[in-house]
N, C-alpha and C positions, 0 to 999 in steps of 0.2 A: 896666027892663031895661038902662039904658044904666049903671048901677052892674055888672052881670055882667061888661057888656064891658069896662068898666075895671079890673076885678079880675081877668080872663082872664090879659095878657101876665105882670102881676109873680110871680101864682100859678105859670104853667112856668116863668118862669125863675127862681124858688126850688127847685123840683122838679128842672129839670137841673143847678143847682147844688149840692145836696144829692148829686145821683148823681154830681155829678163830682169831690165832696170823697171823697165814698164809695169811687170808684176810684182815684183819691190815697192813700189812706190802704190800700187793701187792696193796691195792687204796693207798698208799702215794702216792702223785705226782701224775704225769700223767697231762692229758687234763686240770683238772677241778684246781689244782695246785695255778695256779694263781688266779681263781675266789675265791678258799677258802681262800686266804693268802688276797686277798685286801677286802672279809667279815669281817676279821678277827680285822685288820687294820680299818676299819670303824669302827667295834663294838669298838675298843679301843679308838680309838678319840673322839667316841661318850661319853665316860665312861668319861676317861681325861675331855672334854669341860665340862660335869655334873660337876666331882667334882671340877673343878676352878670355875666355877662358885657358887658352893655351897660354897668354900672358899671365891669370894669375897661376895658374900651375907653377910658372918660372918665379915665382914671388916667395 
């Protein structure tokens, strides 16, 4: 028996990691798609404008 109980822990946590790849993979896209992708895109131009401006500061 003590081969069970060591095969117990890595057996769920392949099981929750299989369902958690599985939820990963089923919200990509969808509805929200476009609102994450143009977040994403903002937060990035936001960074971009930061750092040129911190480059011409240094100018």
């Amino acid at each position: 028996m003590d081969y069970v109980s060591a095969l117990v822990p890595p057996v769920v946590m392949a099981v929750f990691f299989v369902g958690l790849i599985r939820v990963i993979v089923k919200t990509q896209g969808g509805a929200n798609k476009a609102k994450e992708d143009a977040a994403v895109d903002a937060a990035l131009a936001r960074a971009e404008a930061a750092r040129q401006g911190a480059w011409d500061a240094e100018a």
